[in-house]
C-alpha atoms as one frame of an Amber mdcrd trajectory, in Angstrom:
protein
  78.066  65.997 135.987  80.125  68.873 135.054  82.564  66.850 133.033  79.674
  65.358 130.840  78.593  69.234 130.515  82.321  69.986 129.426  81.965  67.196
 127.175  78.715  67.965 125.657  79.751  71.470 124.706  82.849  70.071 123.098
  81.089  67.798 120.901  78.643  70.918 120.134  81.825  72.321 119.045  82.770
  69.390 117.148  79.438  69.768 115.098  79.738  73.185 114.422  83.549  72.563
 112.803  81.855  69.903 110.354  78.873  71.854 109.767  81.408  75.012 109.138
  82.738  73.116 106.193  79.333  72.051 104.942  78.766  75.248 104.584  81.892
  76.687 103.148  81.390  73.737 100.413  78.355  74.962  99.361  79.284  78.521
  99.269  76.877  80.292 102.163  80.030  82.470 103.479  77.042  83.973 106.567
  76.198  80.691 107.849  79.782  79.371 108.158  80.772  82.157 109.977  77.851
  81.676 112.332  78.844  78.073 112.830  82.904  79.326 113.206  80.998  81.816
 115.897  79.309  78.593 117.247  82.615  76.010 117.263  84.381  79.061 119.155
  81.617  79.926 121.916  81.381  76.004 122.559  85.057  75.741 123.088  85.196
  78.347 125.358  82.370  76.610 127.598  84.125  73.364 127.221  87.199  74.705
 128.642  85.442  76.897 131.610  83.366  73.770 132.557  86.571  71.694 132.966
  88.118  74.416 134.693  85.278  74.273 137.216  85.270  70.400 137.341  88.682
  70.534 138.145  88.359  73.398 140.832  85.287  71.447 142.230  87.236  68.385
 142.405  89.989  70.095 144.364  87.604  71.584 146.835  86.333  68.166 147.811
  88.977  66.581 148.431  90.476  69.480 150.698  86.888  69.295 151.880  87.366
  65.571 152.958  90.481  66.077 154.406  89.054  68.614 156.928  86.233  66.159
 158.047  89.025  63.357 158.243  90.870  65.805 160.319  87.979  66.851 162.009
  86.817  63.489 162.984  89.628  62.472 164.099  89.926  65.172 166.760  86.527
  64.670 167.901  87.042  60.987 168.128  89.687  62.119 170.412  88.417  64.370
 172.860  85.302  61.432 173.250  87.828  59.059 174.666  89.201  61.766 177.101
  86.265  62.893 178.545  85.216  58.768 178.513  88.545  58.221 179.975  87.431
  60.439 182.531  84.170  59.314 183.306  85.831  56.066 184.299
């Protein structure tokens, strides 16, 4: 979900670069710099939004690796104390 965010904002980015020249074409100087304002503010979310996916991505995997772990244990200690029981 975060990666199609990253890749929304990069095509709003995308947009903005074409509509920059549009507007450079037909000589309104103000509204290509809005759009150059645009293009840049777009890549910047782009780039924090994969940074974000990325970090989330790591977390979950370190996150299933402790409930592997985890499990695993707890799996243990149930055949000890059923061990016992016997």
């Amino acid at each position: 979900m975060v990666d199609d965010a990253s890749r929304n904002a990069a095509l709003i980015g995308t947009s903005a670069a074409k509509q920059t020249g549009q507007e450079i074409i037909a000589g309104r100087i103000q509204q290509a710099d809005l759009f150059v304002t645009l293009m840049h503010n777009a890549t910047s979310t782009s780039t924090l939004l994969f940074t974000v996916s990325e970090n989330c991505n790591a977390l979950y995997w370190r996150y299933l690796g402790f409930i592997e772990a985890f499990v695993g244990k707890a799996l243990d200690v149930m055949d000890k104390c059923s061990d016992k029981r016997k």
